[in-house]
BANUMI-971490 format. One line per 4 residues: number of its first residue (from 1); for each residue x, z, y negated of N, C-alpha, C, O. Coordinates in pm, whole numbers. Layout:
NUM	X:Z:Y:X:Z:Y:X:Z:Y:X:Z:Y; ...
This chain:
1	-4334:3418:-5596:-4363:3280:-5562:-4371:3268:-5411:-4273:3299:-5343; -4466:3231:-5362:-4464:3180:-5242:-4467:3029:-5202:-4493:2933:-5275; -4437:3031:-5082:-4391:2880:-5062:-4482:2858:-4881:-4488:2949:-4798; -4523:2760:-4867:-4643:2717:-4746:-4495:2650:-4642:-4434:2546:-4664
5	-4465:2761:-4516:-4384:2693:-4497:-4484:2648:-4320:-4428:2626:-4213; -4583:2648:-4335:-4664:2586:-4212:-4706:2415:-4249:-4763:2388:-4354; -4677:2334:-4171:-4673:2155:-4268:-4820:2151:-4260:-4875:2218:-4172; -4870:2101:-4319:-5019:2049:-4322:-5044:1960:-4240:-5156:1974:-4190
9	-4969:1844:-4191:-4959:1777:-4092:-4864:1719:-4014:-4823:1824:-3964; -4763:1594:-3939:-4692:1588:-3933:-4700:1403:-3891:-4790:1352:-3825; -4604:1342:-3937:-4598:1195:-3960:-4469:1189:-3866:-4368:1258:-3880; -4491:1096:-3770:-4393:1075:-3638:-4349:933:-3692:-4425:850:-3742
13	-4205:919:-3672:-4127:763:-3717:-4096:746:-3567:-4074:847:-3501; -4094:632:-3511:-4015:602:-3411:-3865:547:-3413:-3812:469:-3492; -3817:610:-3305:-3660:607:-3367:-3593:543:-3252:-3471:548:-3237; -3685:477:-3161:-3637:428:-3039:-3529:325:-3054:-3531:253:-3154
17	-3435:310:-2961:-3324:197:-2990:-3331:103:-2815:-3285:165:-2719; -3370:6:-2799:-3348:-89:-2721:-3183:-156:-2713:-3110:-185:-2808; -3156:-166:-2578:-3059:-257:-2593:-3069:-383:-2587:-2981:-468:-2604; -3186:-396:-2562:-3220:-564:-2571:-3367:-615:-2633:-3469:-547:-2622
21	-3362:-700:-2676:-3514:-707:-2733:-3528:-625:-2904:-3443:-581:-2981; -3628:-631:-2908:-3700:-605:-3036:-3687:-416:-3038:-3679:-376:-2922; -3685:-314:-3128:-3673:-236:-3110:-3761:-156:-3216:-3854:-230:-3247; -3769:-43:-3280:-3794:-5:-3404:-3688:66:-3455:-3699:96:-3574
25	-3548:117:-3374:-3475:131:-3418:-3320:51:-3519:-3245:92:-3608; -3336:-121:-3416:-3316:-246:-3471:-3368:-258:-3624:-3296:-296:-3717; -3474:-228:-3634:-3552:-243:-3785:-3542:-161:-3893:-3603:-160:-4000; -3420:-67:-3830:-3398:18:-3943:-3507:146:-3982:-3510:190:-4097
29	-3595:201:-3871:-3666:319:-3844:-3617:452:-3905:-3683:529:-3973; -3437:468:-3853:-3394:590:-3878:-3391:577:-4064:-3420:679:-4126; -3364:477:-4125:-3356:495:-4273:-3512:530:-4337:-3541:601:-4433; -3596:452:-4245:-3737:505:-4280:-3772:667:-4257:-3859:736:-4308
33	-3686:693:-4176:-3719:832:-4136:-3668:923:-4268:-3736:988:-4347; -3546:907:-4263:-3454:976:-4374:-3565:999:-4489:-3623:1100:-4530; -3569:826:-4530:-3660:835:-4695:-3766:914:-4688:-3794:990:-4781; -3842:905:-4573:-3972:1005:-4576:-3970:1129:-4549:-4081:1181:-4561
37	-3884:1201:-4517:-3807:1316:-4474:-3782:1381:-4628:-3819:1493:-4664; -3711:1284:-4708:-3666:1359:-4838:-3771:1324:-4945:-3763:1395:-5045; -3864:1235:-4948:-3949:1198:-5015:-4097:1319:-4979:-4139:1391:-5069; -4141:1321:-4875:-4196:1462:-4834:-4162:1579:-4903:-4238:1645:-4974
41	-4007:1608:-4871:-3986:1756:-4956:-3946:1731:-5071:-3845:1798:-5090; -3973:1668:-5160:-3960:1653:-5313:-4073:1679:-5318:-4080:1791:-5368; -4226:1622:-5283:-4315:1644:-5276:-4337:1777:-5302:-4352:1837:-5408; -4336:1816:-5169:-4385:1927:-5115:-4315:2062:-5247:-4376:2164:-5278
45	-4165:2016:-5308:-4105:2098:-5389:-4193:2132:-5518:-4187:2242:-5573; -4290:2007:-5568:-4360:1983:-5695:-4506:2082:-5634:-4596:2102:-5715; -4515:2120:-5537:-4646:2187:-5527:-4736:2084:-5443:-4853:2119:-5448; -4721:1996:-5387:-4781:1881:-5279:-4771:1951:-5152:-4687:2038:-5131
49	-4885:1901:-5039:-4888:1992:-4970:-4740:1978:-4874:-4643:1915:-4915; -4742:2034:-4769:-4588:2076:-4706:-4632:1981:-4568:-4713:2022:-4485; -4544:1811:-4559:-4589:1721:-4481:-4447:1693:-4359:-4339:1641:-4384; -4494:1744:-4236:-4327:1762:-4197:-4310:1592:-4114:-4404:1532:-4062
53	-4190:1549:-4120:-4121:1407:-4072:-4075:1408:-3942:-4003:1507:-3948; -4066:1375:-3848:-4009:1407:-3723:-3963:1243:-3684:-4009:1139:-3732; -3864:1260:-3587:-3849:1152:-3523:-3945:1167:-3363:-3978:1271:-3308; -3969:1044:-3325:-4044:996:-3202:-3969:918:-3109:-3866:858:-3142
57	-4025:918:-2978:-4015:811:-2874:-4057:661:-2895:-4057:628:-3014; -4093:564:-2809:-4125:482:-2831:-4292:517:-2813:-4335:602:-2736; -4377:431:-2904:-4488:407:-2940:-4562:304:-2849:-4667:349:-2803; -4539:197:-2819:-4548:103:-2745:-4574:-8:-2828:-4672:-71:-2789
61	-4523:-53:-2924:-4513:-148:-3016:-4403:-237:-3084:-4418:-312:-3180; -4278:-210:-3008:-4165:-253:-3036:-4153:-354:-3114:-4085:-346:-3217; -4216:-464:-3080:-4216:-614:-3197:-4303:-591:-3344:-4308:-667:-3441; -4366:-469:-3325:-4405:-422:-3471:-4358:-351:-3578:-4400:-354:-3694
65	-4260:-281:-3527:-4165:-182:-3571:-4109:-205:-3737:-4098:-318:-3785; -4072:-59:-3827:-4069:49:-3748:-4227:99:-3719:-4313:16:-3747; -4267:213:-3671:-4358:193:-3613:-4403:377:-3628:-4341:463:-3565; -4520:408:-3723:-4524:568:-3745:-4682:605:-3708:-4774:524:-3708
69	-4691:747:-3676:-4822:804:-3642:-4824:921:-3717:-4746:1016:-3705; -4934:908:-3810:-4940:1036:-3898:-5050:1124:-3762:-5135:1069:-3691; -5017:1252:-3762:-5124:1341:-3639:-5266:1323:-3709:-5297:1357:-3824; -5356:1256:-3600:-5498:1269:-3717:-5496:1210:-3754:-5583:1222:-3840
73	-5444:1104:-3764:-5467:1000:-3906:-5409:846:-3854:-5411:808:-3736; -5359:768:-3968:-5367:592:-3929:-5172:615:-3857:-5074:688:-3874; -5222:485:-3763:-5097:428:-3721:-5018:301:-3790:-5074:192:-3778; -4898:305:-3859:-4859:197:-3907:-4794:126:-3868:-4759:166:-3756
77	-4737:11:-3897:-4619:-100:-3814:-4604:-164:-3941:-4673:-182:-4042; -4441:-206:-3883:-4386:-279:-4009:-4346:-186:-4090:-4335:-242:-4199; -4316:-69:-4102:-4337:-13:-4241:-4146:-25:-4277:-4047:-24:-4204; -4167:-38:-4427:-4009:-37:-4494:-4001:56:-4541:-4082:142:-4509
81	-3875:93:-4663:-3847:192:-4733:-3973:178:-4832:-4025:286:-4859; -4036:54:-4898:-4102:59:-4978:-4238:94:-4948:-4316:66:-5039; -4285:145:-4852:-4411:175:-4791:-4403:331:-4833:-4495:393:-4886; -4267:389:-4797:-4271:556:-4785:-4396:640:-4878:-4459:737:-4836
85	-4410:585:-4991:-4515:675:-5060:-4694:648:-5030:-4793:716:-5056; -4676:524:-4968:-4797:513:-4906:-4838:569:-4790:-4956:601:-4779; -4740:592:-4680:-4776:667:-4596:-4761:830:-4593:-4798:906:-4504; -4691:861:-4722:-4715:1024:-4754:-4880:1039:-4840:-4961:1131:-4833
89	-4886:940:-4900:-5022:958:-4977:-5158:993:-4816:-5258:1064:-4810; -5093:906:-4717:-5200:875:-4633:-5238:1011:-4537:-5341:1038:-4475; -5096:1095:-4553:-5061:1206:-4476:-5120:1289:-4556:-5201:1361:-4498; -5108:1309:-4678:-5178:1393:-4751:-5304:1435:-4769:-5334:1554:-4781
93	-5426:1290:-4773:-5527:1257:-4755:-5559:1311:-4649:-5644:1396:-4677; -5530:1311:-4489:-5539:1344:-4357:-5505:1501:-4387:-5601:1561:-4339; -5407:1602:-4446:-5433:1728:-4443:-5502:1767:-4566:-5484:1873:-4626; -5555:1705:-4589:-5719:1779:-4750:-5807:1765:-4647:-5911:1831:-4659
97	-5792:1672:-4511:-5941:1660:-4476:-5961:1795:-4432:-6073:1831:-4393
């Protein structure tokens, strides 16, 4: 059995924390990170391609937050826990291209 351990692409969360103001870390970013982090490698466990999660700097969007950049592909804002499979679908789409 082999296993693809090169990611097909890579989806950046911003994990920035402000001490004042609006943040994407305020918005609860790092839990977005987590879910897509383990939601990815379940994926990736079923034979989906291998989509790696990283944390980021700030984006420049703070009042939009949280706030992700798939490489290659769409930028989101706002995103919740309930988004996570939409933006792996979107990551996925972006490494078939």
């Amino acid at each position: 059995m082999s296993f693809n351990t090169k990611p097909s692409t890579t989806v950046y969360v911003c994990t920035n924390l402000r001490m004042s103001g609006s943040s994407c870390a305020n918005r609860k970013s790092k839990e977005v990170l987590k879910a897509l982090q383990a939601r990815a490698d379940a994926r990736a466990l079923v034979g989906g391609p291998l989509v790696a999660v990283r944390p980021s700097v700030c984006m420049g969007y703070c009042g939009d937050g949280p706030n992700i950049k798939i490489m290659g592909g769409e930028f989101f804002h706002g995103v919740r826990l309930e988004d996570v499979d939409t933006v792996l679908d979107e990551a996925e789409n972006v490494a078939g291209d």
